[in-house]
N, CA, C and O atoms as CSV, one atom per row, in Angstrom:
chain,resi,resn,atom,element,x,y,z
A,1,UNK,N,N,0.848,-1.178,0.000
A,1,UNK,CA,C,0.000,0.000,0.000
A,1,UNK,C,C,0.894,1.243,0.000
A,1,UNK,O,O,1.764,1.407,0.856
A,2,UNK,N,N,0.689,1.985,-0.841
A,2,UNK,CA,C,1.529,3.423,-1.217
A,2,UNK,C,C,0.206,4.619,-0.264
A,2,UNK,O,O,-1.011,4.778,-0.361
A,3,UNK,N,N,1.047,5.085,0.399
A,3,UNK,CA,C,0.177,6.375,0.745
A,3,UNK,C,C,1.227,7.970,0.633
A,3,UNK,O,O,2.390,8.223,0.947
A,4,UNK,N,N,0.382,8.577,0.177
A,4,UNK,CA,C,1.250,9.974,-0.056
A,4,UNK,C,C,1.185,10.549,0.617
A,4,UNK,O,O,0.141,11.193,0.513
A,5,UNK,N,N,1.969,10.912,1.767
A,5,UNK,CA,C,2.515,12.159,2.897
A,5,UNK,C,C,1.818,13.609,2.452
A,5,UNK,O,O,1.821,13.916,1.260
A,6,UNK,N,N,1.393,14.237,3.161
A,6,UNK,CA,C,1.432,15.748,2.906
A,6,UNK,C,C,2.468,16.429,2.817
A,6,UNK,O,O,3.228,15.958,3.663
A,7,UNK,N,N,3.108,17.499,2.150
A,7,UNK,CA,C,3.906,17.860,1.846
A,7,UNK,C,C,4.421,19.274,2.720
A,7,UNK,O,O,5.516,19.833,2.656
A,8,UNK,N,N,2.807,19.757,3.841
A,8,UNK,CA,C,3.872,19.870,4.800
A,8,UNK,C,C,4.151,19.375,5.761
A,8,UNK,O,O,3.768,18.227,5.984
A,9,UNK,N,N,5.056,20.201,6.825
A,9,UNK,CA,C,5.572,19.357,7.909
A,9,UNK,C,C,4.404,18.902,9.184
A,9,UNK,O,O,3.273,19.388,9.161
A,10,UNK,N,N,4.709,18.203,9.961
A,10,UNK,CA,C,3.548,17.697,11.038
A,10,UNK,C,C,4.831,17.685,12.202
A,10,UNK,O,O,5.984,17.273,12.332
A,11,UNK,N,N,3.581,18.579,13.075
A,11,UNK,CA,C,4.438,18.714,14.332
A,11,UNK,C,C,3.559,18.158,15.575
A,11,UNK,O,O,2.356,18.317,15.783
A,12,UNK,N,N,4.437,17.523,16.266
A,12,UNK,CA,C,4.017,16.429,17.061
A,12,UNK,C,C,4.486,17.251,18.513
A,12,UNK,O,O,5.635,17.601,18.781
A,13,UNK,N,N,3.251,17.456,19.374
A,13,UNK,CA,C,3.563,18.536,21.012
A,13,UNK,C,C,2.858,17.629,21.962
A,13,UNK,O,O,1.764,17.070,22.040
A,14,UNK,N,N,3.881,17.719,22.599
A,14,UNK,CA,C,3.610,17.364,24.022
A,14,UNK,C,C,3.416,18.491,25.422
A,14,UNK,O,O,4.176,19.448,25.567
A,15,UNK,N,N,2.591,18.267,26.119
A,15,UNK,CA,C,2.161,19.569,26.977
A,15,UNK,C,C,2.110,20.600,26.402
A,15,UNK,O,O,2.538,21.573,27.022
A,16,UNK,N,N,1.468,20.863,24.714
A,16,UNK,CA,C,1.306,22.256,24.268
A,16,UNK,C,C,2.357,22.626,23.803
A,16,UNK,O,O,2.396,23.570,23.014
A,17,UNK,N,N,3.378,22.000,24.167
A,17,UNK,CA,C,4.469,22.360,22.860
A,17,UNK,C,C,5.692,21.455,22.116
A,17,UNK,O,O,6.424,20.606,22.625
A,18,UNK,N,N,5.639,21.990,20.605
A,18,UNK,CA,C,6.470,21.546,19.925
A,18,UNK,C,C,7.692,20.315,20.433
A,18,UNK,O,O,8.663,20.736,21.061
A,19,UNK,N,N,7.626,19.338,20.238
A,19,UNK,CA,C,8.834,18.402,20.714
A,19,UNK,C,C,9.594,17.752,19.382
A,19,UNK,O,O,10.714,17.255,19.503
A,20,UNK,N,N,8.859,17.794,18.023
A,20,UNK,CA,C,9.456,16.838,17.091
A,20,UNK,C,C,8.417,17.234,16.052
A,20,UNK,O,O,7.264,17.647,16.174
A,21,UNK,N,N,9.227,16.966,14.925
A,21,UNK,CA,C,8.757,17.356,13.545
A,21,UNK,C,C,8.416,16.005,12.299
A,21,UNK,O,O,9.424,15.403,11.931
A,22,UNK,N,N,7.534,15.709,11.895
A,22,UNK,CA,C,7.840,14.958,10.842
A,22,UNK,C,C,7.867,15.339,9.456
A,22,UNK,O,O,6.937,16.027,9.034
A,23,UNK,N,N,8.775,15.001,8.707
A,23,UNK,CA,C,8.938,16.090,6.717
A,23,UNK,C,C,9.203,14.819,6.250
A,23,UNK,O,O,9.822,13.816,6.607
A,24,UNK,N,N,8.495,15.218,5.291
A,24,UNK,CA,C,8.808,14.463,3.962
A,24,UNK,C,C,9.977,14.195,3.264
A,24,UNK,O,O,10.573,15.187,2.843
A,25,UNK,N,N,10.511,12.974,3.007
A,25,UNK,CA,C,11.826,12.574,2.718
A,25,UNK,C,C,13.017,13.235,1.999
A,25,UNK,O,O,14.246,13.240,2.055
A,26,UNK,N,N,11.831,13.888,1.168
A,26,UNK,CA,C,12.528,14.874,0.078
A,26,UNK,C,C,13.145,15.992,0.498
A,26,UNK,O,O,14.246,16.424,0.160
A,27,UNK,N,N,12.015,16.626,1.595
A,27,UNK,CA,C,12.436,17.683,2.282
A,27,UNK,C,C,13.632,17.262,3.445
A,27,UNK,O,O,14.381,18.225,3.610
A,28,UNK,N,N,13.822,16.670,3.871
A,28,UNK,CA,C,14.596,15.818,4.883
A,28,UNK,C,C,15.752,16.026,4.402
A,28,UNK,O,O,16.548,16.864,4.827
A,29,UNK,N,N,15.957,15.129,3.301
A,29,UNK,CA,C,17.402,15.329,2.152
A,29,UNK,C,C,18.040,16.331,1.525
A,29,UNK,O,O,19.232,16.190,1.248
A,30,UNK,N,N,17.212,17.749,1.129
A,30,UNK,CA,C,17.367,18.530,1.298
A,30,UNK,C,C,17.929,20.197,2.473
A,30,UNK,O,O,18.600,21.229,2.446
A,31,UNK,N,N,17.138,19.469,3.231
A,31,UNK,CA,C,17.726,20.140,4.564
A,31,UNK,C,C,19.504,19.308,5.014
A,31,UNK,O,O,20.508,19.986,5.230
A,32,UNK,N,N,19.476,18.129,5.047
A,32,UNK,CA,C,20.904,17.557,4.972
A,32,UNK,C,C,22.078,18.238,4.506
A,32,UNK,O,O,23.176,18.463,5.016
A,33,UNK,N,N,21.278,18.641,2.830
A,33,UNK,CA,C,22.535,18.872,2.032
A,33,UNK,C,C,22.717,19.807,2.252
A,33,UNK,O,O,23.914,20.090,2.196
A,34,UNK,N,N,21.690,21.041,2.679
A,34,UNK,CA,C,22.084,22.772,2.963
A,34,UNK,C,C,22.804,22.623,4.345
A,34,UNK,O,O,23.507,23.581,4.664
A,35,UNK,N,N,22.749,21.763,5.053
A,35,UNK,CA,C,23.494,21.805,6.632
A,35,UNK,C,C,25.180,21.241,5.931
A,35,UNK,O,O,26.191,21.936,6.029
A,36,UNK,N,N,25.152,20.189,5.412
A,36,UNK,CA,C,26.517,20.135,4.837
A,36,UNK,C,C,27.288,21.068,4.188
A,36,UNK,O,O,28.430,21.411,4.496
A,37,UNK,N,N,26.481,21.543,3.094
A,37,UNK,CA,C,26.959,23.029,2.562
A,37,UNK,C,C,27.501,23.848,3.117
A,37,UNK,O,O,28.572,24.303,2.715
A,38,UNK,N,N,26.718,24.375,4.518
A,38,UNK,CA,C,26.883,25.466,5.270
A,38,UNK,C,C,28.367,24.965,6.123
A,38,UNK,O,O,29.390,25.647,6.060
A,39,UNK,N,N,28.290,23.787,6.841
A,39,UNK,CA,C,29.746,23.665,6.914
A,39,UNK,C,C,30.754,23.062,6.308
A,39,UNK,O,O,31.782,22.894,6.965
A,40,UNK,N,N,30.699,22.637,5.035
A,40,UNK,CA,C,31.874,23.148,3.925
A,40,UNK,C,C,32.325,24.448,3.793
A,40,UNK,O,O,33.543,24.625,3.819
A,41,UNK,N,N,31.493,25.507,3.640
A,41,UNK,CA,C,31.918,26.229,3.367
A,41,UNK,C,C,32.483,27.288,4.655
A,41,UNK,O,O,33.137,28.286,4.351
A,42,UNK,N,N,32.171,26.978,6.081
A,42,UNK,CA,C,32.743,27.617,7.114
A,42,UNK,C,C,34.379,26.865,7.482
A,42,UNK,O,O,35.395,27.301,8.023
A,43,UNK,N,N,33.950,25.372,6.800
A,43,UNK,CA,C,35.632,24.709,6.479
A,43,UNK,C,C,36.700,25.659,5.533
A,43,UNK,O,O,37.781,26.024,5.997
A,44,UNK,N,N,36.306,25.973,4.297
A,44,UNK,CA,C,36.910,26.812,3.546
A,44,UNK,C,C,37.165,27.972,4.141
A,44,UNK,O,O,38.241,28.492,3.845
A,45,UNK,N,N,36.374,28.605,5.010
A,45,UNK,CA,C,36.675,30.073,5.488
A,45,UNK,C,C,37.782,29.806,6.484
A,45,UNK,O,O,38.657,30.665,6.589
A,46,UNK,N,N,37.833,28.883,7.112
A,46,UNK,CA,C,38.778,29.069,8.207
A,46,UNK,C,C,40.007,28.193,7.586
A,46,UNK,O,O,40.951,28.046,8.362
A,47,UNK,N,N,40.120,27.650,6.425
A,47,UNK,CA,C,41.147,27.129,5.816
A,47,UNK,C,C,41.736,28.456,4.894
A,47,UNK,O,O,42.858,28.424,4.389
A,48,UNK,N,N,40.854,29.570,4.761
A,48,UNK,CA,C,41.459,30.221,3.696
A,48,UNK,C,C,42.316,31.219,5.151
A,48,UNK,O,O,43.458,31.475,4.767
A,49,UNK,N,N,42.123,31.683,6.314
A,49,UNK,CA,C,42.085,32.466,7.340
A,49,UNK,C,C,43.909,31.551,7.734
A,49,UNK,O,O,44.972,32.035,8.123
A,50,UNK,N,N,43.546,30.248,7.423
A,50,UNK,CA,C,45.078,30.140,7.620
A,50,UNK,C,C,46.241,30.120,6.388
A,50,UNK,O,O,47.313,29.515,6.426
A,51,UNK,N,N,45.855,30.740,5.573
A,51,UNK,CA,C,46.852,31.049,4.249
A,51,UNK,C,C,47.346,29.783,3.933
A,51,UNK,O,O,48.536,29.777,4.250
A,52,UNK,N,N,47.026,28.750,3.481
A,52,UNK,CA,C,47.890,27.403,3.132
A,52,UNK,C,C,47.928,27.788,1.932
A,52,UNK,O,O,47.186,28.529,1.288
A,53,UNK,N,N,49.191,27.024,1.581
A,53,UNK,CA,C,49.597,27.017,-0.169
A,53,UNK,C,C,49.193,25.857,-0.632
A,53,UNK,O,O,49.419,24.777,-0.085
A,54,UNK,N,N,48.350,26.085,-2.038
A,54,UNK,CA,C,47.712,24.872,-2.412
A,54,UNK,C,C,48.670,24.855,-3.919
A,54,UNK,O,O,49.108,25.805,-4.569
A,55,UNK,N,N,48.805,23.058,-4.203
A,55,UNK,CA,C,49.334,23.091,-5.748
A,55,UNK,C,C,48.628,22.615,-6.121
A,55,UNK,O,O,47.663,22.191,-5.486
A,56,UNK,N,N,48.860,22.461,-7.559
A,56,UNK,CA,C,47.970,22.377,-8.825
A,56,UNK,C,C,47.915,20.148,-9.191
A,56,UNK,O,O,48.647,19.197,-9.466
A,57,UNK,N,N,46.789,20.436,-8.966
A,57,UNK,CA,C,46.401,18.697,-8.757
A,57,UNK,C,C,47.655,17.798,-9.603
A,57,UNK,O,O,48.231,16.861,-9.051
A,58,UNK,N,N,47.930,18.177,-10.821
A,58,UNK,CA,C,48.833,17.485,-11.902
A,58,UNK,C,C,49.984,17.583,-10.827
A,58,UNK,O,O,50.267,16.406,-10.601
A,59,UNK,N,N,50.661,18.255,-10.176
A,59,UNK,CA,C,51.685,18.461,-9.593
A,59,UNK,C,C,51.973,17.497,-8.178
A,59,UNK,O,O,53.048,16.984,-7.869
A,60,UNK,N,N,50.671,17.418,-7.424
A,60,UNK,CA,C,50.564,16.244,-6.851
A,60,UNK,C,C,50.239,14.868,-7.745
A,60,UNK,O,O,49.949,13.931,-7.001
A,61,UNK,N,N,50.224,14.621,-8.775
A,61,UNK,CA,C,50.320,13.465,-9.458
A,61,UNK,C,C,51.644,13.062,-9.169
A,61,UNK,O,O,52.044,12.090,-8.528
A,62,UNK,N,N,52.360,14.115,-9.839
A,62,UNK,CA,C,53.666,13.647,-10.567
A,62,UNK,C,C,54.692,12.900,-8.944
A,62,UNK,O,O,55.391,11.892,-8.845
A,63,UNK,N,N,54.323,13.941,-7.966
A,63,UNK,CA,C,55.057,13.664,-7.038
A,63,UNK,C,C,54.781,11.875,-5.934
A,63,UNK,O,O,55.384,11.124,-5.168
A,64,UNK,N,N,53.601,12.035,-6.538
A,64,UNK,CA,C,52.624,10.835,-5.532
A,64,UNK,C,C,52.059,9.679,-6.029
A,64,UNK,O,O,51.093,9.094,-5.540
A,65,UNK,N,N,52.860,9.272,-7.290
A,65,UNK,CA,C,51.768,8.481,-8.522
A,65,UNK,C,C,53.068,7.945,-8.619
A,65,UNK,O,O,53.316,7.073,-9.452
């Protein structure tokens, strides 16, 4: 049996308030990837904050291959 979710979220309270959320898978996976995003890219900020010297991928070939 296939049943289709509503597409929005359902919030589940205990004593009147909010304790837990249920979303749709899609939305779920989505929220994942923007939380990963967000710290990739606070990785990059504090990698660029320490000035490392980066080389050029072919250059780590030659040395590591």
């Amino acid at each position: 049996m296939n049943k289709i979710l509503s597409q929005e979220p359902q919030y589940i309270f205990k004593q009147g308030k909010p304790t837990a959320v249920i979303l749709n898978i899609r939305d779920y996976e989505e929220l994942l990837e923007k939380i990963e995003d967000i710290q990739d890219l606070k990785e990059l900020k504090r990698l660029k904050k320490r000035k490392l010297k980066f080389r050029p991928f072919e250059e780590f070939l030659k040395k590591n291959v």
